[in-house]
N, C-alpha and C positions, 0 to 999 in steps of 0.2 A: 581405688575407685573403679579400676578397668574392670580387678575380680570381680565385685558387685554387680556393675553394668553386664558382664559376662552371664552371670549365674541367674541373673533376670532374665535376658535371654531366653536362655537354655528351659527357665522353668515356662515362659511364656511358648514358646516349641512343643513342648512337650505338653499341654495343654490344650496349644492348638487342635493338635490330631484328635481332641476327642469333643471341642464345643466348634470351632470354628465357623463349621456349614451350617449351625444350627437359627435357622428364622423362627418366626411365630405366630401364631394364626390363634381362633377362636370361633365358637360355631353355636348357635342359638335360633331352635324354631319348631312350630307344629307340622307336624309329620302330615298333618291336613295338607296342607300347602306349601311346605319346602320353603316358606320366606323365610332369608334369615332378618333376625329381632336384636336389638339388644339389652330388652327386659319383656318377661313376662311376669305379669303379677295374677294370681290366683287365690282365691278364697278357697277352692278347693285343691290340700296339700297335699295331695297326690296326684300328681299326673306322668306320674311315671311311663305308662304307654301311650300317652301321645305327645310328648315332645320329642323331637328328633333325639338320637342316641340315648334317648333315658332322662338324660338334662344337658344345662351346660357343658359343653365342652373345650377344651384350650391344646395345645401343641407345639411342641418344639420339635425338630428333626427326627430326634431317635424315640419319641413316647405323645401320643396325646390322654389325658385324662376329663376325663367326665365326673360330674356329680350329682350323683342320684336324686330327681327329684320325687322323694319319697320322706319315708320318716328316719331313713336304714343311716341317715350323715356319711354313708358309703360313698369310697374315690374306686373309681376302677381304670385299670391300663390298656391302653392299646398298644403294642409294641412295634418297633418300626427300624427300617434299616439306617436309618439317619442320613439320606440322601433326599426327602423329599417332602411337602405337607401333605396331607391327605384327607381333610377333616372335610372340605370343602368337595374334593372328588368321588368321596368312597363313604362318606355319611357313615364313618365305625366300620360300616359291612363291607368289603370288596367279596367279591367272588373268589372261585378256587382258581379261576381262569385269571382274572387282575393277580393275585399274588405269584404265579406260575409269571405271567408274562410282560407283568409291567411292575416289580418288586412290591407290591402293595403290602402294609402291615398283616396285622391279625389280634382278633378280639379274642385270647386266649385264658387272658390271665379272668381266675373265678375269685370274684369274691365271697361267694355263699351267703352266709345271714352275719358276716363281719363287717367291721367300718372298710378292709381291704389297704390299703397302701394310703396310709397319711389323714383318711375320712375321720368323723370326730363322731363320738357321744359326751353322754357327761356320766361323774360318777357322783353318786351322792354317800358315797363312806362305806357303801356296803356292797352295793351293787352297780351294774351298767344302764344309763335313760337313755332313750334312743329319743333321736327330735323329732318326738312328736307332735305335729304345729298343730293346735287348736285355732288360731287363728287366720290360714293361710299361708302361702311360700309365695318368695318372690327369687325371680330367676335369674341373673344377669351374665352378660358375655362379651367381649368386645380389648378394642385397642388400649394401649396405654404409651405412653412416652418412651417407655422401654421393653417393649413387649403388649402381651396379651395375657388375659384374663379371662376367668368364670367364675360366678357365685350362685349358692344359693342362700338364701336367709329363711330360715324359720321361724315365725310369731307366735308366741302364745305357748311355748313347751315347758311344762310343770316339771319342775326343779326343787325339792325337797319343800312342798305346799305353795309354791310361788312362781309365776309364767315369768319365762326370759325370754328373749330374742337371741337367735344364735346367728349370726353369718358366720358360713365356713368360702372362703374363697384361696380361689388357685390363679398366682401369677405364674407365667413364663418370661422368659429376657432372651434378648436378642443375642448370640453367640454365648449361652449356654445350655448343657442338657439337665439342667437342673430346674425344679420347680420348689414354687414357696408357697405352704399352707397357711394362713391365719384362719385361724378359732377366736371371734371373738364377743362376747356378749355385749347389748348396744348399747343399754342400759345402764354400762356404767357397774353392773353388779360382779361380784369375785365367786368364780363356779369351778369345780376342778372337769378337766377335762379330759378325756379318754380318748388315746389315740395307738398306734404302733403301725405292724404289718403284720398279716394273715399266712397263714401255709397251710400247707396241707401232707399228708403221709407220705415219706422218702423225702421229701426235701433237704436240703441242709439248711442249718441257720446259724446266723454270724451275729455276734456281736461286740460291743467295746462301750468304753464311758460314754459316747457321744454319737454312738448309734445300732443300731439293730437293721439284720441284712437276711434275706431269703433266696436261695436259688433252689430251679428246680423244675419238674416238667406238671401242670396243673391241671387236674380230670379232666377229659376230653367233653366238650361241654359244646361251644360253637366250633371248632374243626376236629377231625377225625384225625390227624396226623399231628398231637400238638409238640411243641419245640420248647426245650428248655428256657426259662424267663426266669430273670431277676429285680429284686423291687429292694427299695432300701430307703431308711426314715434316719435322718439324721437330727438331732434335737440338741437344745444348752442342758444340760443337766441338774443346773441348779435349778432349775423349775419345773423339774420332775420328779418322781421317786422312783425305784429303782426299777430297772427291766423284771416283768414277769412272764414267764412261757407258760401260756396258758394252751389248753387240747389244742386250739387252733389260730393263735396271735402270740407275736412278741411283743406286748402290750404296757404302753407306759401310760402313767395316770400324773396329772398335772399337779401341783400345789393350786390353791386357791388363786385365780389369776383376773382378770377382766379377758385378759388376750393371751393367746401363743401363739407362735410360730413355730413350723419346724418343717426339714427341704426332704422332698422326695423326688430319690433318682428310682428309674428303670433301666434295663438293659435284656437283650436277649441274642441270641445265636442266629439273628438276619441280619444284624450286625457285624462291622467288622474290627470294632474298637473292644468293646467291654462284652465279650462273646462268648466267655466262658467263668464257669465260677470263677477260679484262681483270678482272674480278672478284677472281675467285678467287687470280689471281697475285698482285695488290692484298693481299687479306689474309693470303696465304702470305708475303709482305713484312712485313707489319706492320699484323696485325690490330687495332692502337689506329688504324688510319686505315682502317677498316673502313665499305662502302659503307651508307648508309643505304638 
């Protein structure tokens, strides 16, 4: 029993160093007016330039993620040193001067025209739908019992002749750096779903049965000096089919489902935990053997 009690320990330690400091925040609002909301509904499902940061936003220490309020089911990263929140200070943007002098993240990572890290489509057997709401988006952001949250849900998106409802939302939890995506149609209806992570040319990419992993430096896009970043999708596999490396995604495609889940970590080099590939692939392997 001591061994046990011992080796418990030892894994909780060694775990600590990389969730511990981690809190969580959430950020919802029109760039009109800076009030944060904790739902916006719209008839019109796009408003991707005027809600703050694009759409919903959520955060843990070391990453906050947004969700494009568009048609794209895009997640994009923000990457961060894991010492701070910043959704609420730095609205996505700090300056060159805030990351220089006050450790502030950076909006590096590009999604381009992919879902990006964890974002969903749907596939209908042949090809990729993007959510396209005929009907509206609605937006949401805020607290939960154990964390924070963001969603968006889109109404009305034709799915092989027939409109579904899709919510994709993103939880966070308290004292970890990890986040949880659900995909799920409201309806009640079984849609295969299209999710993975994106790269881009040099990268490296990782994978294994139970998850798919990117590291790497991404076009310079919002800074001129960008810093190598990693993004990484972890999934059950029995409710998927097999990873595919497509020009610009490591891309898994769902079985027929109502719902999925599946957890996306970040990491990058303003860090001082999971700071380097050999790292990072490390814990996208098996985060119980997690670098101290």
């Amino acid at each position: 029993m001591k061994t046990k009690l011992f080796s418990l320990a030892a894994l909780a330690l060694s775990l600590g160093c990389i969730c511990a400091s981690a809190q969580t925040a959430s950020s919802l609002f029109w760039r009109a007016d800076s009030i944060q909301v904790n739902e916006i509904v719209s008839q019109e499902a796009v408003q991707y330039q005027r809600v703050g940061h694009h759409g919903p936003a959520v955060e843990n220490s070391h990453m906050a993620l947004r969700v494009y309020f568009n048609d794209s089911g895009a997640i994009d990263i923000y990457s961060k040193s894991g010492e701070q929140m910043e959704l609420m200070k730095y609205h996505w943007y700090p300056t060159v001067k805030q990351q220089a002098e006050e450790g502030a993240g950076c909006d590096e990572y590009l999604v381009g025209k992919t879902v990006g890290p964890g974002g969903i489509a749907l596939w209908d057997g042949k090809e990729e739908i993007k959510l396209v709401a005929t009907k509206g988006r609605t937006a949401r952001a805020g607290k939960t019992p154990k964390g924070s949250y963001a969603e968006i849900i889109s109404y009305g998106v034709m799915y092989k002749g027939e409109p579904v409802d899709i919510s994709v939302r993103v939880d966070v939890f308290d004292g970890s750096r990890e986040a949880r995506v659900t995909a799920t149609e409201l309806n009640g209806k079984k849609v295969q779903f299209l999710t993975g992570v994106n790269y881009h040319p040099g990268e490296t990419l990782d994978q294994g049965r139970k998850y798919v992993a990117v590291w790497g430096v991404h076009p310079s896009d919002v800074s001129q000096n960008p810093i190598p970043l990693g993004a990484g999708l972890r999934f059950k596999p029995r409710k998927f089919g097999p990873v595919e490396t497509t020009e610009n995604m490591l891309r898994i495609i769902s079985k027929p489902a109502k719902s999925i889940t599946t957890t996306v970590v970040a990491a990058s080099t303003k860090e001082k935990t999971l700071c380097d590939q050999a790292r990072f692939f490390a814990y996208m392997k098996n985060p119980r053997k997690a670098v101290k």
